[in-house]
C-alpha positions, -999 to 999 in steps of 0.1 A, spaced: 720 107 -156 693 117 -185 659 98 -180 636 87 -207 602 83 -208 590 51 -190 565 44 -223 591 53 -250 594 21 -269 620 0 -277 632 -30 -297 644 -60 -268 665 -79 -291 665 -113 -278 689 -138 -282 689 -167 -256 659 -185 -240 637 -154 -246 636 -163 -282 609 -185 -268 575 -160 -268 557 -178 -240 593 -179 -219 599 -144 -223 562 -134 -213 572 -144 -178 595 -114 -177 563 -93 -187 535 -108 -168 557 -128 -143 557 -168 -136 576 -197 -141 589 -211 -174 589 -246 -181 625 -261 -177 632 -234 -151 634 -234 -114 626 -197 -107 593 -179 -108 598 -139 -124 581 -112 -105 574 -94 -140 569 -59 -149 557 -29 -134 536 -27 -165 525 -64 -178 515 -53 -211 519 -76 -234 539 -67 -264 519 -76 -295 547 -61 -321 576 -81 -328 603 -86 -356 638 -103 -365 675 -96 -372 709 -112 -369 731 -94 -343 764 -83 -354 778 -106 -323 790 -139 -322 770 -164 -299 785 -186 -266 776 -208 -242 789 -200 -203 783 -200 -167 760 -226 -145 726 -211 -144 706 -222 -114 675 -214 -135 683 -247 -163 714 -260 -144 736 -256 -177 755 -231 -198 730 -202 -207 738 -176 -240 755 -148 -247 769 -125 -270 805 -115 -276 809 -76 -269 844 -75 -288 844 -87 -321 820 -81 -349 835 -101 -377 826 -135 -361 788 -155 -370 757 -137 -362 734 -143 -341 697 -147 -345 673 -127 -325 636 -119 -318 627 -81 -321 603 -74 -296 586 -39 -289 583 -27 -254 582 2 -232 617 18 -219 603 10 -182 596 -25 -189 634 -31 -210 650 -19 -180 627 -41 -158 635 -74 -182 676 -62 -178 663 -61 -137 650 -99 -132 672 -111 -158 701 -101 -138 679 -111 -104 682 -85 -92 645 -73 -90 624 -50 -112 634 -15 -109 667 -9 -88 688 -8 -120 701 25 -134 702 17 -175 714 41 -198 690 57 -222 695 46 -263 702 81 -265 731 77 -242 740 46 -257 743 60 -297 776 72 -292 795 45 -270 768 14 -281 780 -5 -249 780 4 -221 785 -15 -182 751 -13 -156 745 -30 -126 760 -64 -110 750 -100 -125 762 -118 -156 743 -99 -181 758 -64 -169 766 -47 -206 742 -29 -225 746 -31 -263 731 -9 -285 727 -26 -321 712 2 -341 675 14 -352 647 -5 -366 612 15 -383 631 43 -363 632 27 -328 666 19 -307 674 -18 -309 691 -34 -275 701 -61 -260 723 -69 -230 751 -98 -222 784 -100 -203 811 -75 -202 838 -108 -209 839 -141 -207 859 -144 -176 831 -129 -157 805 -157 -164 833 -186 -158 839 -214 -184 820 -219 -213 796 -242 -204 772 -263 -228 733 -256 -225 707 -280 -207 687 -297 -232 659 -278 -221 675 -251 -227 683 -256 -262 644 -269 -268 631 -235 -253 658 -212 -277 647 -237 -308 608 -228 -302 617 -193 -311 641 -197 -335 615 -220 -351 585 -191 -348 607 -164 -353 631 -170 -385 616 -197 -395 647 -223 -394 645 -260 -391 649 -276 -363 680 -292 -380 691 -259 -385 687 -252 -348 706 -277 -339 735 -272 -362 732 -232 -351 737 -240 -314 763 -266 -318 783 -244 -334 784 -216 -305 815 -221 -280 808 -240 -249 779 -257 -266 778 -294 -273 800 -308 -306 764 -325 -318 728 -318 -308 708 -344 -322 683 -326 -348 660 -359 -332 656 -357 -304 658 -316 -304 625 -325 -323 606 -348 -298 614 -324 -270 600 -298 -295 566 -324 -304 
C-alpha cells in the first residue's frame, strides 16, 4: 500500500463529540474528557492544531450503538445516501500521522497499528473499509484551500446495533462545538440533534443550556 508523508496535512472533519475543541484535544495531547470514562493515550505527535474551519457533510447524521465512553448512543454518518440533511462539522488541520492516530484511539484500538488509506487512494473510491471497531469506513468528502477533507464512521448500521439516543452529556459536549464552530443556537442544537435517527423526539433547548452555563 502507498504511504504518505507522516506531516502532510489534512482536514479531520469532525462530526460527533469532537466538535467539542477541548474534547477532541484529548485525541491530540491525550487525557480524559469530561462526561467520559476513558482516558486517550494521544498522538505520536501532540501538536496542537491551531488551524480550523467549517462545512456541512454531504451525509445524513444518526444516533447508534452503546458507548462505554458516555453510556448512550454516539454519532455517525450514513455512507449510502447523499440526498438526506447534512451534517455540521468542524474542519480541523492536522498531520496525516496524527489523522490516522485519531482513526486509531477512536476505534480503541491504540495509536498507530491501523493501516489507513492515503487521500490519494481515497479520490477515486471516497470510502473505503480499515481496521476493526465501529468507525471502520474512511470517507473522503472532497478538498478544502487545496487539502483532502476526511472523516470516518460505520460501514452500516447493522454493525453498530440499534439506533440508540445520546447521553445528555453527550449532546452538551457536541452543542459546545456546534456553538463555537457554526455559530448555531443552542435551540438550534437541540432541534439539529433531535432530528437525527436514534436521537431523542425533544431535547429541551433548557436544560441543553444549563448543562452548557
Amino acid at each position: 500500500m502507498a504511504t504518505m508523508p507522516a506531516q502532510s496535512d489534512v482536514w479531520y472533519a469532525a462530526y460527533g463529540s469532537n466538535l467539542d475543541r477541548a474534547r477532541f484535544l484529548c485525541y491530540i495531547t491525550g487525557g480524559r474528557p469530561a462526561g467520559a470514562a476513558r482516558t486517550y493515550p494521544g498522538c505520536r505527535d501532540t501538536t496542537v492544531p491551531v488551524v480550523e474551519s467549517a462545512m456541512r457533510i454531504p451525509h445524513s447524521l444518526y444516533f447508534a450503538g452503546m458507548s462505554t465512553v458516555w453510556g448512550g448512543g454516539v454519532a455517525f454518518v450514513d455512507t449510502i445516501s447523499a440526498d438526506l440533511p447534512r451534517t455540521y462539522s468542524r474542519l480541523y488541520r492536522i498531520t496525516w500521522e496524527q489523522f490516522t492516530d485519531v482513526h486509531s484511539q477512536d476505534n480503541w484500538t491504540g495509536t498507530t497499528d491501523t493501516v489507513v488509506p492515503t487521500p490519494a487512494q481515497m479520490r477515486s473510491e471516497r470510502v473505503a473499509c480499515v481496521g476493526s471497531g465501529w468507525y471502520d469506513t474512511l470517507l473522503y468528502l472532497g478538498e478544502h484551500d487545496g487539502l483532502p477533507v476526511l472523516t470516518f464512521t460505520a460501514a452500516d448500521r447493522a454493525g453498530v446495533g440499534a439506533l440508540t439516543p445520546p447521553t445528555d452529556a453527550y449532546v452538551a459536549t457536541m452543542a459546545r462545538g456546534l456553538v463555537e464552530s457554526h455559530g448555531i443556537s443552542v435551540a438550534e442544537c437541540a432541534s439539529y440533534v433531535s432530528a437525527a435517527p436514534g436521537a431523542r423526539r425533544s431535547i429541551d433547548p433548557d436544560a441543553l443550556a444549563a448543562r452548557l452555563a
